[in-house]
C-alpha positions as CSV (number, residue, x, y, z in Angstrom):
1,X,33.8,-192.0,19.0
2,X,35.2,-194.2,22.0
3,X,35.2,-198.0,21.6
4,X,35.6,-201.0,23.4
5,X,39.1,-202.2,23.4
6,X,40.8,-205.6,24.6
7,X,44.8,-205.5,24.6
8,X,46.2,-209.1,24.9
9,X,49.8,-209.4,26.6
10,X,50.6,-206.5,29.1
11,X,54.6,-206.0,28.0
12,X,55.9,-203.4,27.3
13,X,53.8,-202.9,24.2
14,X,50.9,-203.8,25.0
15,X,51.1,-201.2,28.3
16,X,52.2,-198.5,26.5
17,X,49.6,-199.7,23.7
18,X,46.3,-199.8,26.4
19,X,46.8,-196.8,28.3
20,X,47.4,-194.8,24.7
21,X,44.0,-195.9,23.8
22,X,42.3,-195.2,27.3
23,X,43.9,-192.1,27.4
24,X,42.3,-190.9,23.9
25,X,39.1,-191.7,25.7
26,X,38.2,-195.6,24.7
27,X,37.6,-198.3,27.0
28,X,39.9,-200.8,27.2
29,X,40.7,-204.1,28.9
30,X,44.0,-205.5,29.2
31,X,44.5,-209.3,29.8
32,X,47.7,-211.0,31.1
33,X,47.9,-214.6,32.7
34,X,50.2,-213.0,35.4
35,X,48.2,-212.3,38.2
36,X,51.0,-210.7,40.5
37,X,51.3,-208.5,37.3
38,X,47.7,-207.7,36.6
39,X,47.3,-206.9,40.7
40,X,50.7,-204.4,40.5
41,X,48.9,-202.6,37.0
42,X,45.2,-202.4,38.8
43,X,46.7,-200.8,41.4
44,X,48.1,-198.0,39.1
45,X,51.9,-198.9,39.4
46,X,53.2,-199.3,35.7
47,X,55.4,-202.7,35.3
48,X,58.4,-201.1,33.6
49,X,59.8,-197.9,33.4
50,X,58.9,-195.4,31.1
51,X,58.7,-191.9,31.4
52,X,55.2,-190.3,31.6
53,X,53.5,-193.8,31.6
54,X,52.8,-193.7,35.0
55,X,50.9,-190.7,35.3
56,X,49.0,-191.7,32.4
57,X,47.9,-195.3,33.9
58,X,46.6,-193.8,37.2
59,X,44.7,-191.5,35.2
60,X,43.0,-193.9,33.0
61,X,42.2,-196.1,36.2
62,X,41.2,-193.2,38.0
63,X,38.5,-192.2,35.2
64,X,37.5,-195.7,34.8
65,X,38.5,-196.1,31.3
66,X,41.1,-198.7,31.2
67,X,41.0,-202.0,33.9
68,X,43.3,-205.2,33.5
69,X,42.3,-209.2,34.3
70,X,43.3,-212.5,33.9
71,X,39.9,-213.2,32.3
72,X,40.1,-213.5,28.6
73,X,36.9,-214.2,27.1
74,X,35.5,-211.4,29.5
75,X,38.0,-208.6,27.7
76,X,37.1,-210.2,24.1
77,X,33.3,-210.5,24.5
78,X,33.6,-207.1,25.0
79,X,35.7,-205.4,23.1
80,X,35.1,-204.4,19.6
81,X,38.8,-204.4,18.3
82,X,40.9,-207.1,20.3
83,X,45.1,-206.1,20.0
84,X,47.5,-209.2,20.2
85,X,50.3,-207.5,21.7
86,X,52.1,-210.8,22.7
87,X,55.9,-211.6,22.8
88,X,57.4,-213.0,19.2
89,X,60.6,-214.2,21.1
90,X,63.6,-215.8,18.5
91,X,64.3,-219.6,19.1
92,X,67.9,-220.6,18.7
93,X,67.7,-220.2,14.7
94,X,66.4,-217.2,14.7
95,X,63.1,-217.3,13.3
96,X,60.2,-215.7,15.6
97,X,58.4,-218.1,18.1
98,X,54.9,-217.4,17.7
99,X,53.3,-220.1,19.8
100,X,51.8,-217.2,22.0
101,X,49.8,-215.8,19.0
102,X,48.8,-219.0,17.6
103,X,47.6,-220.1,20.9
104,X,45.9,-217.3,21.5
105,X,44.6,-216.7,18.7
106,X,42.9,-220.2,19.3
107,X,41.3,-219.5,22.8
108,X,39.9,-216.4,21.2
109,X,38.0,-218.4,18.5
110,X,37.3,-221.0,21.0
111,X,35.6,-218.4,23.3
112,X,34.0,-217.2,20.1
113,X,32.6,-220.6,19.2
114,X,31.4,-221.2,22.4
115,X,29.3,-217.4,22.4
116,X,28.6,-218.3,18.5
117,X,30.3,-215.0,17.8
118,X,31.4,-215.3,14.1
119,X,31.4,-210.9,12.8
120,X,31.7,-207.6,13.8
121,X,35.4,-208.4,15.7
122,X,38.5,-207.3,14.4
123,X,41.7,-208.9,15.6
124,X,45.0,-207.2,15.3
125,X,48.8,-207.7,15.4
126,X,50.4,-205.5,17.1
127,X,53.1,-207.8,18.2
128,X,56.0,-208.0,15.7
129,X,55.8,-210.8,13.7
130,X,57.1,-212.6,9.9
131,X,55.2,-212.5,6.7
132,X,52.4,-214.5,6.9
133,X,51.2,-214.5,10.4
134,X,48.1,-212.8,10.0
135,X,47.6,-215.2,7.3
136,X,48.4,-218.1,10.3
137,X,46.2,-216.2,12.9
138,X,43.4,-216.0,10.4
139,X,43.0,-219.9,9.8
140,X,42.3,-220.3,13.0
141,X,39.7,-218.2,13.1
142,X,38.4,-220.4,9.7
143,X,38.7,-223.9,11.4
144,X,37.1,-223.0,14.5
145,X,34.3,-220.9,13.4
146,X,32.1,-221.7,10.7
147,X,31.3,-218.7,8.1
148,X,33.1,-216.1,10.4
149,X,33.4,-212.5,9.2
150,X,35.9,-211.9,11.5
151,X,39.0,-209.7,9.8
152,X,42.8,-210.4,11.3
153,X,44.7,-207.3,10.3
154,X,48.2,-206.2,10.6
155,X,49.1,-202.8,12.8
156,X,52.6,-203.2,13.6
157,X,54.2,-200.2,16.2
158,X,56.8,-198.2,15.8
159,X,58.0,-197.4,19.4
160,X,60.6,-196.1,20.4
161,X,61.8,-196.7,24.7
162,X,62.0,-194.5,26.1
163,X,60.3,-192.4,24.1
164,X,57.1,-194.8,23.8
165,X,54.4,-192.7,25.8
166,X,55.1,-189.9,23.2
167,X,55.7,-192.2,20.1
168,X,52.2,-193.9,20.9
169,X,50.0,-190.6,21.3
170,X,51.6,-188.7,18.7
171,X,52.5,-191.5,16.1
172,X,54.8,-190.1,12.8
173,X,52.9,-192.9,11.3
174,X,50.2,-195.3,11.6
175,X,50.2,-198.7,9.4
176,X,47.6,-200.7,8.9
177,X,47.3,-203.4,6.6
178,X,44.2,-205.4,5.7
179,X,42.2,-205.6,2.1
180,X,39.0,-205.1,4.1
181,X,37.5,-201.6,3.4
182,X,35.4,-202.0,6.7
183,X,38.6,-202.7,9.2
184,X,40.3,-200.1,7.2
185,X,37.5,-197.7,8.0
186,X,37.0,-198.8,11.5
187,X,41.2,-198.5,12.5
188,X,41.3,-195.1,10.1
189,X,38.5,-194.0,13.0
190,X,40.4,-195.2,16.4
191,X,43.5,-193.7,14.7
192,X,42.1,-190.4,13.9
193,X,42.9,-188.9,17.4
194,X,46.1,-189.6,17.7
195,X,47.5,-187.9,14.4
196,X,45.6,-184.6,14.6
197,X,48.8,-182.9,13.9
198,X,48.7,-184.2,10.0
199,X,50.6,-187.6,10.2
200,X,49.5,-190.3,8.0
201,X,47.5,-193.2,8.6
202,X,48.9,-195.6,5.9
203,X,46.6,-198.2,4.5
204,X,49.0,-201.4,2.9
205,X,48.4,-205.2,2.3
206,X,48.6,-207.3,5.2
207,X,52.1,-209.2,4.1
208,X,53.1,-205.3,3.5
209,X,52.4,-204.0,6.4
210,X,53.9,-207.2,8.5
211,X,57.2,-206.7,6.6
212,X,57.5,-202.7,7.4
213,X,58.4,-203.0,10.6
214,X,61.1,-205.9,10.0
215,X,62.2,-203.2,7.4
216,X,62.3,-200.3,9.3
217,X,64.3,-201.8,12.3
218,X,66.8,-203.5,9.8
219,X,67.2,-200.1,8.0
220,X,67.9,-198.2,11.2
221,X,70.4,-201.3,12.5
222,X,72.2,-200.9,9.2
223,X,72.9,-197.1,9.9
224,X,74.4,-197.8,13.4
225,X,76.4,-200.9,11.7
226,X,77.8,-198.7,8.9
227,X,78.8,-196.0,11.6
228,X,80.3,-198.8,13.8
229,X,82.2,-200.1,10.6
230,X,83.6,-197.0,9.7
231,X,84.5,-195.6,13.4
232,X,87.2,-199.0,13.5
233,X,88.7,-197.2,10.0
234,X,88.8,-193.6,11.9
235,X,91.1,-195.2,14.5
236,X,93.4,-196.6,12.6
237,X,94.0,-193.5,10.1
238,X,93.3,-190.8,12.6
239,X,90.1,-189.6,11.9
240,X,87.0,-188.6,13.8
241,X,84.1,-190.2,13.7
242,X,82.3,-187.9,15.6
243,X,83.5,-185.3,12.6
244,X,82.3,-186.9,10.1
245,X,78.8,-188.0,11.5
246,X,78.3,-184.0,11.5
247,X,79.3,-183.7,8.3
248,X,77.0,-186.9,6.4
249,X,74.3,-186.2,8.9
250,X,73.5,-182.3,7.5
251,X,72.5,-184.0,4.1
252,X,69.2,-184.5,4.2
253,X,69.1,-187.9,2.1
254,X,71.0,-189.8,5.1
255,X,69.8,-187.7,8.0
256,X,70.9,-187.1,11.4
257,X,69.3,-189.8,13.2
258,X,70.8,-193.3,13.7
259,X,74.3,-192.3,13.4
260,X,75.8,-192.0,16.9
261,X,78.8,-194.8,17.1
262,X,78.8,-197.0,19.8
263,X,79.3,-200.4,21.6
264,X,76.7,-201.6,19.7
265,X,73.0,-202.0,19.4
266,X,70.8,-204.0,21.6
267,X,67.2,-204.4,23.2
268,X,64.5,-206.1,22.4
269,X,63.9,-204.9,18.9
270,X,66.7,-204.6,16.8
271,X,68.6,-207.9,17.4
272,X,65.9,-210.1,17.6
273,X,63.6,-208.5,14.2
274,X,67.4,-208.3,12.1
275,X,67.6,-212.4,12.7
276,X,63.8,-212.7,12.0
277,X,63.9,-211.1,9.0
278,X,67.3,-212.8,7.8
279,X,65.4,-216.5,8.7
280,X,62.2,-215.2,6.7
281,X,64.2,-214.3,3.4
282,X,66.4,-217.4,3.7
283,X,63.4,-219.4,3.8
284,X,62.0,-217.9,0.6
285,X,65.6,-218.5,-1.1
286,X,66.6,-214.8,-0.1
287,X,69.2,-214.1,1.0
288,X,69.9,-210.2,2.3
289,X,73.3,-209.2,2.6
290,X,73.2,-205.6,3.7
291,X,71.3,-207.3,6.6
292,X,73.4,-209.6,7.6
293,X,76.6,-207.5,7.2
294,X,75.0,-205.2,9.5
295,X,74.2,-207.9,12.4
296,X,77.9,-209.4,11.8
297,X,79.2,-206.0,12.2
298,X,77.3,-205.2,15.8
299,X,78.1,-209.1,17.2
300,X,82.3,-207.8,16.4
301,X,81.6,-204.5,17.5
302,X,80.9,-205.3,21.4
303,X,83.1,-208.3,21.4
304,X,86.1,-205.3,20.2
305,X,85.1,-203.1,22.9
306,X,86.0,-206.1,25.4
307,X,89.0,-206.7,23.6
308,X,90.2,-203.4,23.8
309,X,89.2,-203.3,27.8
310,X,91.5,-206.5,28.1
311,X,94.3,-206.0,26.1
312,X,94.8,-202.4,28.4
313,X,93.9,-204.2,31.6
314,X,95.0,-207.7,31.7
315,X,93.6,-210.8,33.6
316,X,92.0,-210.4,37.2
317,X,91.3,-206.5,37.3
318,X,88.4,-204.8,39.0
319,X,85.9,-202.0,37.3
320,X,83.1,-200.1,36.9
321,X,80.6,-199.9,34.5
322,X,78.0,-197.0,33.8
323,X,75.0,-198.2,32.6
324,X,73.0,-201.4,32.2
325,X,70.1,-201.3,30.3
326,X,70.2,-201.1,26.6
327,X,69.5,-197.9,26.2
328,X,69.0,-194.8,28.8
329,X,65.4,-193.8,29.7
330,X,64.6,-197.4,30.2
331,X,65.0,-200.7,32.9
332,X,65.1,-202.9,29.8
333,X,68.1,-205.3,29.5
334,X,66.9,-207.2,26.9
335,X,70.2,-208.0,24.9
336,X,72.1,-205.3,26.6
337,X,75.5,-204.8,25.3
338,X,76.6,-204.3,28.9
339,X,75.7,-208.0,29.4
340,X,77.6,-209.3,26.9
341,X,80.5,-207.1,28.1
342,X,80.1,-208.1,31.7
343,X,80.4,-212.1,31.0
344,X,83.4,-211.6,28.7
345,X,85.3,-209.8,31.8
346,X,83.9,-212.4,34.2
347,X,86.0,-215.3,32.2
348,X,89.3,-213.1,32.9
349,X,88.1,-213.0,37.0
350,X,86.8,-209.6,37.2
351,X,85.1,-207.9,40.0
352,X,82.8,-205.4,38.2
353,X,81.1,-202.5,39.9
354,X,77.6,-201.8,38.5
355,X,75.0,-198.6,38.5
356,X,72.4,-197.6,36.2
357,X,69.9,-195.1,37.3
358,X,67.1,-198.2,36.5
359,X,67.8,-201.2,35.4
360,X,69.9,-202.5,39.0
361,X,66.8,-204.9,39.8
362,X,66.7,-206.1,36.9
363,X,70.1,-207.1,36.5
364,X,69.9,-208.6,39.4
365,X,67.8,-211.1,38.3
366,X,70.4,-212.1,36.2
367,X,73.2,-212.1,37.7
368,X,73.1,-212.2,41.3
369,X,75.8,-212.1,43.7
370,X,78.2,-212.2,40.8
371,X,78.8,-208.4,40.1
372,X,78.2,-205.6,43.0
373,X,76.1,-203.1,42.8
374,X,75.4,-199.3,43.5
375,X,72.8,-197.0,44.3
376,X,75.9,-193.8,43.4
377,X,77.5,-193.5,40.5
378,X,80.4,-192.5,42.2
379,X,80.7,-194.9,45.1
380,X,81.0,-197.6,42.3
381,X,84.0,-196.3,41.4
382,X,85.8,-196.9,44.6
383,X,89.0,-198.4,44.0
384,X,88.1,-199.4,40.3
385,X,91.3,-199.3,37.4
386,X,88.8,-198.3,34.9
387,X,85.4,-197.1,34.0
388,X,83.5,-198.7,31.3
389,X,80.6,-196.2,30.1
390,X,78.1,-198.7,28.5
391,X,74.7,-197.0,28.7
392,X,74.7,-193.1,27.6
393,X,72.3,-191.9,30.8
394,X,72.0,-187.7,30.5
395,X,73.5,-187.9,34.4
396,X,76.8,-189.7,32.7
397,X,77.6,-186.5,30.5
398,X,78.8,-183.9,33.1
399,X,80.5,-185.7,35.7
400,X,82.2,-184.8,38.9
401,X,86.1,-185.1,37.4
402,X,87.4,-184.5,40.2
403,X,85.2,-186.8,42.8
404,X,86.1,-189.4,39.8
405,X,89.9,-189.2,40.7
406,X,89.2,-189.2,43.8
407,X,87.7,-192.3,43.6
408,X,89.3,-194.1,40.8
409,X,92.7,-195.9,41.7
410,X,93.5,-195.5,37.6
411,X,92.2,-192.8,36.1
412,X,91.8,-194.8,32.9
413,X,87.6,-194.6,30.8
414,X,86.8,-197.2,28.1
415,X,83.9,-195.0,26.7
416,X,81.3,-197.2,24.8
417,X,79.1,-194.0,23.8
418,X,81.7,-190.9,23.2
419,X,80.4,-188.9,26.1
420,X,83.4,-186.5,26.2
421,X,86.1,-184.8,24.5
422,X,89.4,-186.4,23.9
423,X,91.3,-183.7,24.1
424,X,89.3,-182.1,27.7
425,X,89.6,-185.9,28.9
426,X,93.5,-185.8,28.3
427,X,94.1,-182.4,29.9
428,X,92.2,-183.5,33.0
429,X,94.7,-186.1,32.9
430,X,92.3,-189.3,32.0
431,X,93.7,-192.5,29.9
432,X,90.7,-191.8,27.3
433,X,89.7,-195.0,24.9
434,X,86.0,-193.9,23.0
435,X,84.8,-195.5,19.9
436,X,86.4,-194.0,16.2
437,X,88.3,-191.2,17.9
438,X,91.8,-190.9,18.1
């Protein structure tokens, strides 16, 4: 059955979130107060880069099943199930800013109040937000509206950039939490497409459901902490860390997934959703440990990777970096470790050298005139006394060696992601620093 569908907030989730739906056949509106935006997303060009999104966006517009405006009681009038998918940003204590839900959540029962619509509407979180905020969004509804029926339910995602397009139209899981039979039935319906395959469509509690996805991030954030942790071990002794992910990842209690060593993770999930969910504890009298271990360990991880850069290099040096955005297959720099990297270096006077193969624009925005920047890998590294490899892009892990010395005036590679081989790196006669490797 296709249904009317308004998506609130055209970000990155509530893009990829739209076109999914329109693309399983619904009708959906998406509503966004940036006009310049909305103009750039009618016209079929997707806002941020993900692979496959694209050609899935032109395809809805082109069949008529998906349009975007600026006009938000037009997209919830009409829309059966309206999706909040509106940025939970952290304020400087960490807890999650939801004055865009609230607020919307306001205009929408205003809008309702004003077309006396009081049932047969069901608003959902999608955005990523504490305990207790459907609870928030779901008062509103109660002090506008007189005897509403209106249900507020929780649906968090589970999306992965780069990988979003595919995570949204074939979902390992679909949550939904709400104690209303009908809503459950109604979601259980919309859902049904996309999990054809066999994966579940699991029905919680609302405060459940809202704390799964605090959970799951913090559980996967703890992995890469614990891996991070023990990689500073493996250099000092000797070992490889590299070895010994192969040899924890075969057992299938820990898995293979989530224990790659590194600079350190960033983006807008993991950072921001590991503070939230220390705040939301500490305000209950909570206090999680494992958590906040894990964030301590990331915040010393990148700042030892600029250490180590600095204590090889010195003051006043110039270099390239590889990689930008947080992770490859996206322009997203949200909390990009290459960002806290690059304003470390510029306090010692460096001139940094930039490419990634999408985030350049971007970063710009940032930083300006400050740092250079490429459209070659390889022309960065004209003249450079190191490369920093920041961002593990497919393109970075077979390289031109020899168009690198050519290009480098030290051959010397701080590698952030373990790309290569130590020994190979050595013999091609390359100063080699990874992470946990000796």
């Amino acid at each position: 059955m296709s249904y009317n569908i308004a998506v609130i907030g055209t970000g990155y989730v509530g893009l990829v979130t739209g076109t999914s739906f329109a693309t399983n056949g619904n009708n959906v509106i998406c509503v966004d107060i940036d006009e310049n935006k909305i103009s750039t997303l009618s016209s079929g060009k997707s806002t941020i880069y993900e692979p496959g999104l694209e050609y899935y966006l032109k395809q809805s517009i082109t069949e008529k099943r998906i349009k975007f405006t600026t006009n938000l009681a037009e997209a919830v009038l009409n829309s059966q199930f309206v999706f909040l998918c509106l940025p939970t940003p952290p304020n400087e204590d960490g807890s999650a800013d939801l004055h865009h839900v609230l607020e919307t959540a306001s205009d929408i029962a205003n809008i309702f109040k004003k077309n006396n619509i009081k049932d047969n509407k069901i608003i959902i979180n999608k955005s990523t937000v504490p305990v207790g905020t459907a609870e928030k969004v779901k008062n509103i509804f109660n002090e506008i509206l007189d005897d509403n029926k209106i249900n507020v339910v929780s649906n968090p995602e589970f999306l992965r950039e780069g990988y979003a397009v595919e995570d949204a139209l074939k979902p390992e899981r679909v949550v939904i939490g709400t104690d209303d039979e009908n809503a459950a039935k109604l979601l259980k319906d919309l859902y049904v497409p996309f999990v054809r395959s066999g994966n579940p469509i699991i029905i919680l509690d609302v405060k459940s459901a809202e704390l799964t996805k605090y959970a799951a991030n913090s559980f996967l954030a703890m992995k890469i902490s614990f891996m991070n942790d023990l990689s500073n071990y493996c250099e000092k002794i000797g070992a490889d860390i590299e070895k010994i992910r192969l040899g924890i990842g075969t057992d299938s209690r820990i898995g293979k997934r989530f224990l790659f060593p590194g600079i350190g993770f960033g983006g807008s999930c993991f950072p921001k959703d590991v503070r939230a969910l220390i705040y939301s504890a500490q305000e209950s009298g909570v206090e999680l440990k494992l958590v906040k271990a894990a964030q301590e360990v990331n915040n010393n991880q990148i700042a030892r990777f600029s250490k180590k850069v600095l204590n090889k290099l010195g003051e006043n040096k110039k270099i390239a970096i590889w990689g930008l955005s947080f992770k490859p297959n996206t322009d997203d720099i949200r909390e990009a470790p290459a960002f806290k990297v690059i304003n470390e270096l510029l306090k010692h006077n460096y001139t940094i050298n930039v490419y990634d193969p999408e985030a350049i624009e971007n970063t710009k925005s940032v930083y300006g005139d400050k740092i250079n920047y490429f459209q070659n890998q390889y022309d960065c590294l004209e003249g450079c006394e190191a490369l920093l490899i920041i961002t593990e892009w497919s393109i970075f892990r077979n390289p031109d060696y020899n168009l690198m010395s050519e290009k480098l005036k030290s051959k010397i590679i701080f590698d952030g992601r373990n790309l290569f081989e130590p020994k190979e790196m050595n013999n091609l006669g390359f100063e080699y620093y990874c992470i946990g490797r000796n």
